[in-house]
Steps between C-alpha positions, in 0.01 A plus 500: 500500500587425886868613598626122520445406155674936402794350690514143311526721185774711604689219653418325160639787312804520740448805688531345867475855657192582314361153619579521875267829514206363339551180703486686833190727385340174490621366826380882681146388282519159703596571793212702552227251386666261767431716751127555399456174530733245594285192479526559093664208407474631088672847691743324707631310154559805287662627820752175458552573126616884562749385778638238278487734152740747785699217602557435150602839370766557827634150393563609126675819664713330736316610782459188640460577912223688395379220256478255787289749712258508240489067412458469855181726503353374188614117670311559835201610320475162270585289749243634669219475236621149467418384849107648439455301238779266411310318189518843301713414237550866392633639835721119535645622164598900594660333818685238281684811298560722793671184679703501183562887511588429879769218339636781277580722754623326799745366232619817382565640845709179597203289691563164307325299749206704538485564101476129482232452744282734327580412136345090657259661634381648173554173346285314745237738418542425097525156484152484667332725307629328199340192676152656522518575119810418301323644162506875685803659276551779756571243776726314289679783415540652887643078539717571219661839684546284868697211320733768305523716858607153686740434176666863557511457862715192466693614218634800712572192747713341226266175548478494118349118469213657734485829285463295178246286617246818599587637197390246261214451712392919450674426133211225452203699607613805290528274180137351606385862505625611197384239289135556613522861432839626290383822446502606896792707546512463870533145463744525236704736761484231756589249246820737399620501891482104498726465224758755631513355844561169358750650290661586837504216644688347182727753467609466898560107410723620225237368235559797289362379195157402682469846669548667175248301363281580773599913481401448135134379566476803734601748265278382243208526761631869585522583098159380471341712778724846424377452152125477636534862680856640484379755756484241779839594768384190696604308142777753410651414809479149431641541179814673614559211794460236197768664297720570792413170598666351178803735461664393810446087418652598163798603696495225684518299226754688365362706200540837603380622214175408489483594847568853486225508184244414765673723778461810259166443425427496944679831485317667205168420704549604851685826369157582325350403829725760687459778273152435511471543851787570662387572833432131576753292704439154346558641149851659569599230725403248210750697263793427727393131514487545108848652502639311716393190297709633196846585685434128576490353131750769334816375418635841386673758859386820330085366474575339871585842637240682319198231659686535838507889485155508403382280769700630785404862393118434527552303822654791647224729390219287650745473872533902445137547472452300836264231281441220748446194320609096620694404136661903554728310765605201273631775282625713728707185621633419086633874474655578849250771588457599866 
């Protein structure tokens, strides 16, 4: 088994540290072959894949300087095979997803413009190869991911008529998809996203009752896949987001109770996801988020308090540890900790 695929599975199984080293084994591995022989095109791929796996796993840690030098080595390298042979579908399509990694990150470190650019870029790229053969599922599927990218992008934007619009479009393709194969659980995922983001977009027009209808469909997707392999974190995570998801519309709709129902249930999961493994950032700063959620929907001073504490006491415990982390600031901002 090479390194890359050892580093899928403990990414799959949530261990992101356990991932990273396996990831750069393989990268060490690559690097190497390169220099053998740099004229391997087959070399010079694999050496794209390991710098985008790398920029993948920072990303997911919050490292995301270091994710960007790593998209920009695995994007030099495709654009690069693309201009040898520019009718090679293969290397048009690992360009298309690192322009949309690109997207990803320029957004999250504050490059809107620039995240843009890159996330039409990897449209271009889809729409053509969707041209060439609009019967090749993984194509339609990568066209599926640009259209709900470009919907996110102009969400954040508050252009929610534009949002809605690339949504429906990646909502359409994902139904397509799932009707020609609904056992495919990746599709299923994608298909789960749609209906959330929609959901969003409803709920931000103060549709209420349409984005719980839409939060609905995506739960029922999530259900569906935990049920298929309750050892999946990738659909655990999902899971909690879909609850969480739901407990704050019920509040804004005014039925507190239900909301806190769902709430509790967000809370039993990621405290079995810290105690699990409670060296890992994402997992305790996901418990505040969960905590935070509650003081939120409880009516009663004496539950408020006890959330708050709770939070604010972890919080402190990650600042005292000198865990750097982008969402540790948010927090540090919502407690008053220098």
């Amino acid at each position: 088994m090479s390194w890359s695929k050892v580093g899928d599975i403990e990414k799959a199984r949530g261990n992101p540290s356990q991932a990273q080293e396996a990831y750069e084994k393989g990268l060490t591995i690559r690097l190497e072959l390169s220099k053998i022989d740099p004229t391997n095109t087959d070399w010079q791929r694999d050496l794209g894949v390991s710098w985008g796996k790398i920029g993948d796993i920072k990303a997911k840690r919050g490292n995301l300087d270091q994710a960007w030098d790593a998209y920009e080595k695995a994007l030099a390298i495709r654009l690069e095979l693309k201009e040898k042979d520019p009718a090679n579908t293969k290397w048009q399509r690992d360009l298309g997803v690192t322009w949309s990694k690109v997207g990803d990150n320029k957004e999250a470190r504050g490059n809107p413009s620039q995240a843009q650019e890159a996330y039409e870029k990897g449209l271009t790229i889809r729409l053509e190869l969707t041209k060439i053969d609009p019967t090749n599922t993984d194509w339609q599927r990568d066209l599926g991911v640009s259209w709900s990218e470009i919907g996110y992008f102009e969400a954040k934007r508050g252009n929610l008529d534009q949002a809605r619009d690339a949504y429906e479009k990646a909502l359409a393709i994902r139904l397509k998809l799932s009707k020609i194969d609904p056992t495919n659980t990746d599709w299923l995922r994608d298909l789960s996203v749609s209906w959330y983001r929609i959901g969003d977009i409803e709920a931000a027009q103060g549709n209420l009752s349409q984005a719980q209808d839409a939060y609905e469909k995506e739960l029922a997707i999530i259900l569906k896949l935990t049920e298929k392999d309750p050892t999946n974190t990738k659909w655990q995570r999902s899971y909690r987001i879909s609850l969480s998801r739901l407990g704050i519309l019920h509040e804004q709709r005014g039925d507190s109770i239900r909301a806190k129902e769902y709430l509790l249930k967000v809370l039993e999961l990621r405290l079995s996801l810290v105690n699990r493994a409670p060296q890992e950032i994402d997992f305790n700063i996901g418990l505040v988020y969960a905590l935070l959620d509650l003081y939120s929907v409880v009516e009663n001073e004496e539950e408020k308090r006890k959330y708050w504490g709770e939070a604010s006491g972890i919080t402190k415990s990650l600042v005292e540890a000198g865990v750097k982390h982008n969402e540790l600031e948010d927090l540090k901002e919502i407690f008053g900790i220098e």
